[in-house]
C-alpha positions in Angstrom: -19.0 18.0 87.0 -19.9 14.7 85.3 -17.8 11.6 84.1 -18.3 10.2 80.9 -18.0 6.2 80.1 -18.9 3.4 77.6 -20.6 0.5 79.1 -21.7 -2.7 77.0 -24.8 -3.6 77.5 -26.9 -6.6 74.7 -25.1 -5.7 72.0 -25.0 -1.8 72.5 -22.3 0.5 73.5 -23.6 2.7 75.8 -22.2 6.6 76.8 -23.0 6.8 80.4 -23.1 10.3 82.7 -21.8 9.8 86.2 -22.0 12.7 88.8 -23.0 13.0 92.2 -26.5 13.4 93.1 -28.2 14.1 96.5 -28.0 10.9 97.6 -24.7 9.8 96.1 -22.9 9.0 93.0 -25.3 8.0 90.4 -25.0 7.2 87.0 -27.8 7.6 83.7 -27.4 6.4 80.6 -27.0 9.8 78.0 -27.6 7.3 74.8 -26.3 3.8 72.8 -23.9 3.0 69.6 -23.9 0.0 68.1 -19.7 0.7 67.4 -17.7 0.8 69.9 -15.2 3.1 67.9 -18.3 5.4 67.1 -18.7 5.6 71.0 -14.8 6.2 72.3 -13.9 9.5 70.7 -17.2 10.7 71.8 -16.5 9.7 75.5 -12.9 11.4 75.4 -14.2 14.6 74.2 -17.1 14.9 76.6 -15.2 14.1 79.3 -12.3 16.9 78.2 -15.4 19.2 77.6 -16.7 18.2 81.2 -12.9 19.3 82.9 -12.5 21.9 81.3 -16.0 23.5 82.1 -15.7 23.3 85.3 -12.2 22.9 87.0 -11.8 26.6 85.7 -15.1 27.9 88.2 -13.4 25.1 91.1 -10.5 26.7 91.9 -9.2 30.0 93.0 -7.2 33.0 91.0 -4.6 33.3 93.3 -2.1 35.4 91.2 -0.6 38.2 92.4 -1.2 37.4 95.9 -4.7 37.7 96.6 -7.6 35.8 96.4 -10.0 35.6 93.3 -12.5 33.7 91.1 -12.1 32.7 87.4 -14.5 34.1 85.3 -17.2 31.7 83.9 -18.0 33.1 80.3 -16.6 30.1 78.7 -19.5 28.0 80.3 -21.8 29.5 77.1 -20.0 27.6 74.5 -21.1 24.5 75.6 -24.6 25.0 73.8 -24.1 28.3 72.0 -22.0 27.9 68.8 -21.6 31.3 68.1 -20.2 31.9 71.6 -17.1 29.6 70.7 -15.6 32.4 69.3 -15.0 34.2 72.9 -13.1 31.3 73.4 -10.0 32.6 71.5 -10.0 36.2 71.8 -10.1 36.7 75.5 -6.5 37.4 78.1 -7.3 37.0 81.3 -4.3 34.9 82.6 -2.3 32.2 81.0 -3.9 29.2 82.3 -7.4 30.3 81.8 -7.1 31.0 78.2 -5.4 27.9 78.1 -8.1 25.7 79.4 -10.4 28.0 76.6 -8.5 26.9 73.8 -8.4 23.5 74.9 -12.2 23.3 75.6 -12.5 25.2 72.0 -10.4 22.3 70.6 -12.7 19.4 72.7 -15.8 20.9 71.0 -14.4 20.5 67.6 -13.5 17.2 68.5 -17.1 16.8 69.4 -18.5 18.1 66.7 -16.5 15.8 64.1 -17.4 12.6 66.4 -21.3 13.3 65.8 -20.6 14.0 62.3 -20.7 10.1 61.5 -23.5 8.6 64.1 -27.6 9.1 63.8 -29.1 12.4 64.1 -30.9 10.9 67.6 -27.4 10.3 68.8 -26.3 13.6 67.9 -29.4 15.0 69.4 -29.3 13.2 72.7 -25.3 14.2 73.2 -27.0 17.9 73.0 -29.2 17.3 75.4 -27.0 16.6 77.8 -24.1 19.7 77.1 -27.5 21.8 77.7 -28.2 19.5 81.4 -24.6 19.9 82.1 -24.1 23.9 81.0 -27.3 24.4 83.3 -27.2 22.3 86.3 -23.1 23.9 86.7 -24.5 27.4 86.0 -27.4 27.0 88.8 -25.0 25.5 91.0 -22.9 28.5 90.6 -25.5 30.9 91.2 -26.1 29.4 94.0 -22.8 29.2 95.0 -22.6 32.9 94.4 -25.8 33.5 95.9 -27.7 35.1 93.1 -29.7 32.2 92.3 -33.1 33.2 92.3 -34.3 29.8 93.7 -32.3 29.5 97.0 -31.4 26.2 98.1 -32.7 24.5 95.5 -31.6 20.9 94.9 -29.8 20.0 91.6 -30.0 16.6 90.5 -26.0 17.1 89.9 -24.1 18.2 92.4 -20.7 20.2 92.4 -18.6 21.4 95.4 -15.9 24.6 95.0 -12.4 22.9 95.4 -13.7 19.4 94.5 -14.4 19.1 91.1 -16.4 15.3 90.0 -14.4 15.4 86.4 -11.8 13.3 84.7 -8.5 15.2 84.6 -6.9 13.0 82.6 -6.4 15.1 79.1 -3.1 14.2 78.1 -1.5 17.3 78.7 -1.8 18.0 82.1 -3.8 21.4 81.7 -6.3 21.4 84.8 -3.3 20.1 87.0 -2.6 22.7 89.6 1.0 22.4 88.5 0.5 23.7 85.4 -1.7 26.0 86.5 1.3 27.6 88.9 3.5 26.9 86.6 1.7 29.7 84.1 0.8 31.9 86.9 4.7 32.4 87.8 5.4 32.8 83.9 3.2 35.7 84.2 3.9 37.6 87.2 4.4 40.7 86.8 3.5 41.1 83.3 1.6 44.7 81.9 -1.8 44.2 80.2 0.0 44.6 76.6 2.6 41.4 77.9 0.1 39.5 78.9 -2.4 39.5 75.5 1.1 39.0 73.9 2.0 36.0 75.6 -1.6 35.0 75.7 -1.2 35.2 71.6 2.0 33.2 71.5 0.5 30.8 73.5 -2.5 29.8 71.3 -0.4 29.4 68.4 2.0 26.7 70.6 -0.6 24.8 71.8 -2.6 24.7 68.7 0.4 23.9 66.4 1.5 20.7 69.2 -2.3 19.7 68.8 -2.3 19.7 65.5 1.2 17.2 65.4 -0.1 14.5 67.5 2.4 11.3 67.4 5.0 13.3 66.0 6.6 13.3 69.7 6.6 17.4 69.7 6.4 18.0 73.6 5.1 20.9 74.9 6.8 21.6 78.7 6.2 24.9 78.5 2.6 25.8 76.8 3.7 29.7 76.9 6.8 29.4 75.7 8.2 26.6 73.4 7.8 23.1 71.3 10.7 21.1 71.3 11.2 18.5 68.3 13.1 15.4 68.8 12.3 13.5 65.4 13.5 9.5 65.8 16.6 8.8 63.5 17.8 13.3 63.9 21.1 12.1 64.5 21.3 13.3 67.4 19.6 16.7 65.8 16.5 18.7 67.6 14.5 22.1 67.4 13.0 24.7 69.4 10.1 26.8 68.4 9.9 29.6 70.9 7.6 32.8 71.5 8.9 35.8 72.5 10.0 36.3 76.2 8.1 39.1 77.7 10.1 42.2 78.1 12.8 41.7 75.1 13.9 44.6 73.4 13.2 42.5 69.7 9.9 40.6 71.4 10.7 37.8 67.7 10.2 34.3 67.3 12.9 32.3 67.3 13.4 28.8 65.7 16.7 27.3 67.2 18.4 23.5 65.7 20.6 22.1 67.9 22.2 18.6 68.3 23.5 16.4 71.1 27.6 15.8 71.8 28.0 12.7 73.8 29.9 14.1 77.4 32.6 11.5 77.1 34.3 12.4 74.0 35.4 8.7 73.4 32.0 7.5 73.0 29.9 7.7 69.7 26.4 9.3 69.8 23.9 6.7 70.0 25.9 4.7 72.2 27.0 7.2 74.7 26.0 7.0 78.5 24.7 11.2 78.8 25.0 13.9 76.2 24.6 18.1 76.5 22.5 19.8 73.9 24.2 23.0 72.5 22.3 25.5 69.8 24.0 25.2 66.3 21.9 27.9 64.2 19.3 30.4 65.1 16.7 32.3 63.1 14.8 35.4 64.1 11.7 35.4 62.4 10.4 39.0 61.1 6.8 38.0 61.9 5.0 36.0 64.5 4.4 32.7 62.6 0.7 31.5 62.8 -0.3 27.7 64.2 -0.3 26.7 60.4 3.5 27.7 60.1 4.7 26.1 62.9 2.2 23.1 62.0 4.1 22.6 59.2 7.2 23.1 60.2 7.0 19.9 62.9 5.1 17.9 60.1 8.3 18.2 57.8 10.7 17.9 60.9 9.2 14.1 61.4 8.6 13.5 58.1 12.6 13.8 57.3 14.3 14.0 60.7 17.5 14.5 58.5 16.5 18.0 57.7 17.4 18.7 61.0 21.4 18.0 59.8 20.7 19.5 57.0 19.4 22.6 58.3 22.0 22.8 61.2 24.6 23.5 58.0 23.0 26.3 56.4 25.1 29.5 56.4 23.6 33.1 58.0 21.5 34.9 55.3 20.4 31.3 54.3 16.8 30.0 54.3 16.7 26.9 55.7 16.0 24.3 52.4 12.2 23.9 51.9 11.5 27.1 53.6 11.9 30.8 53.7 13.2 31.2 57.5 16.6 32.5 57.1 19.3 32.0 59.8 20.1 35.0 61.7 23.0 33.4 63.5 25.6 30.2 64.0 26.7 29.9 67.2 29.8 27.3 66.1 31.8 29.9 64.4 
């Protein structure tokens, strides 16, 4: 419920909390750098850490047509280390275990930003994840009514359905289209689906996190990463998790490449272009984040494997690799 900024101020950058009080918006200073690139990853990832805390406890569960509240264990993380853990290992819905993983991920992010400034910076950033974790967790009580100080005044103040956060994380996870957009994935899904797709998920979003610039997009958080390397040729790849329900329930890694719709115009220079799947592998396994990490790394490094790749024969593995192609769909 608080938005984080760097202000300079005689020489000094410094990381100011804004939230609104009882009398209005107000704004403290949390502490001061005397390096402004010391001070700006530490402002992104307590402002992601901020959004993610507590959009999730703002808005309403409305899956399956009814009415409901988000659960608010992920709110312990903020101070307690060992609670990160519950982070990952939780399937409530899609988008919820989404925003964990992501808040999981803006901790890190937190954690290596203080690794490099004084221990009274460090301290002071503490400090105010502890203000933050409790003024959101009495407003909640209180919200809830099972504070057991009614009506008592915080010095930050949150309303349900009006979150005071900066949204902006890049990725559009707190959006409420994204949100939707996972609760319809799901719909109708059995417990077992759900912790499936809830699985197949982490490993998407943590593999695209983990390729940052390599222009991977991620449309669909539950269910692929598509790869457009510059200089493919025309070439691109999909990385996709099981869909729930399918007899096989594999990962599948698809290359596919562009034709130009007017067949007297050359790639490159055409006007529009259809994508059609060349090859297909079915993996055996469920790859982990570090597979599929690796497997965008190489993609960007040499966009040409893509061509490469889209030649190989079934019962092949792709070269550099031990995924094998399970089927040509040019043949």
């Amino acid at each position: 419920m608080t938005v984080y900024s760097q202000h300079a101020n005689r020489g000094k950058n410094q990381i100011l909390a804004t939230y609104q009080g009882p009398d209005g918006v107000v704004s403290k200073t949390v502490t001061s750098l005397g390096d402004s690139r010391l001070t700006v990853p530490i402002v992104d990832a307590l402002n992601r850490i901020s959004a993610f805390a507590t959009v999730p406890v703002s808005v309403h569960d409305c899956r399956e047509q009814r009415v409901d509240y988000y659960p608010r264990k992920h709110l312990a993380a903020l101070t307690d280390a060992t609670a990160r853990a519950d982070l990952l290992c939780g399937a409530h819905s899609l988008w919820y275990e989404y925003v964990c993983l992501r808040l999981h991920q803006a901790l890190a992010d937190l954690d290596n930003a203080l690794l490099i400034v004084p221990d009274t910076v460090s301290r002071a950033i503490r400090s105010e994840l502890e203000l933050e974790e409790a003024e959101l967790g009495a407003a909640l009580d209180d919200f809830s009514g099972t504070s057991s100080v009614p009506d008592m005044e915080n010095a930050r103040h949150w309303e349900f359905g009006h979150p005071f956060v900066k949204y902006d994380d890049g990725m559009d996870t707190l959006s409420d289209e994204t949100r939707e957009q996972l609760d319809r994935c799901e719909a109708g899904f059995t417990t077992e689906e759900r912790e499936n797709a809830v699985a197949g998920l982490r490993v998407l979003v943590t593999a695209h996190s983990r390729c940052a610039g390599t222009g991977a997009s991620l449309d669909d958080p539950s269910r692929e990463i598509f790869a457009e390397p510059y200089d493919s040729d025309g070439f691109y790849m999909t990385v996709q998790a099981p869909e729930p329900g399918d007899d096989d329930g594999s990962w599948e890694i698809e290359i596919g490449h562009w034709e130009p719709d007017d067949p007297d115009e050359e790639y490159g220079e055409h006007s529009s272009a259809t994508g059609s799947t060349v090859i297909g592998c079915t993996l055996p396994t469920a790859p982990d984040a570090g597979a599929v990490t690796d497997l965008l790394k190489s993609v960007d490094e040499k966009p040409l494997l893509l061509a490469q790749w889209a030649a190989t024969p079934v019962g092949t593995a792709l070269v550099g690799t031990t995924i094998e192609v399970t089927k040509r769909y040019d043949s």
